[in-house]
Residue, then its C-alpha position, 0 to 999 in steps of 0.5 A: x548557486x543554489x541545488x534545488x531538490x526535485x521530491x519525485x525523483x527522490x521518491x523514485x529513487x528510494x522506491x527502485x531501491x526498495x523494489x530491488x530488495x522485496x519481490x513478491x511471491x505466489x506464497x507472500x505477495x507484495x502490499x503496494x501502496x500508493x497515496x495521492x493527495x486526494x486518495x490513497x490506493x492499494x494492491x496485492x501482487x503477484x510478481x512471479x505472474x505479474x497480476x494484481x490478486x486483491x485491490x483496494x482504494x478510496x474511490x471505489x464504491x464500497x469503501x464510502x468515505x467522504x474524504x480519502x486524504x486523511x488517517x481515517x480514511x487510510x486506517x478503513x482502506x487498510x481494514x478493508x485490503x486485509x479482509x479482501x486478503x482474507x477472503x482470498x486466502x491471502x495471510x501473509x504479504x511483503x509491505x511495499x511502502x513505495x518510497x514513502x515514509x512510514x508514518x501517517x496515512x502509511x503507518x495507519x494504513x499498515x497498522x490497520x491491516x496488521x490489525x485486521x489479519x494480515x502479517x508483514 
């Protein structure tokens, strides 16, 4: 009999794993990421408060892209979280790749945000 592998609830389970080691704080919040095969999402939380202080996605009207599924436009949204970051006051997080690996749309979106100012 052959196992089957169910991707999602291996993706669950690194995502639990990561969140019990990393928790953001008021001084370092946490860089959510979250991609779907469409669009790629991401937010800077507070834990400690439980809110969400800066967001940034594909789908919002400020970020005009034609595709959200790809490098590019993973590299514009990550420019784009770190200057809203920024202007918050915001220059430091703790990157929480949600369970994916860190290349692609991760990694560009994570070098991106480097690049624009913010640390992690």
């Amino acid at each position: 009999m052959i196992k089957r592998v169910n991707r999602s609830k291996i993706k669950a389970k690194k995502h639990k794993s990561i969140r019990n080691k990393i928790n953001g704080t008021a001084e370092r919040p946490r860089l959510s990421v979250y991609r779907s095969l469409k669009n790629i999402f991401v937010q800077i939380i507070d834990d400690n408060s439980g809110k969400t202080l800066v967001s940034a996605s594909t789908i919002e009207k400020g970020a005009k892209l034609e595709n959200g599924s790809n490098v590019d436009a993973a590299k514009k949204i990550g420019e784009l979280i770190a200057k809203k970051a920024l202007e918050k006051g915001i220059d430091t997080v703790v990157f929480d790749r949600g369970g994916y690996i860190c290349t692609g749309r991760i990694k560009a979106l994570a070098d991106a945000a480097r690049e624009a100012g913010l640390k992690f």
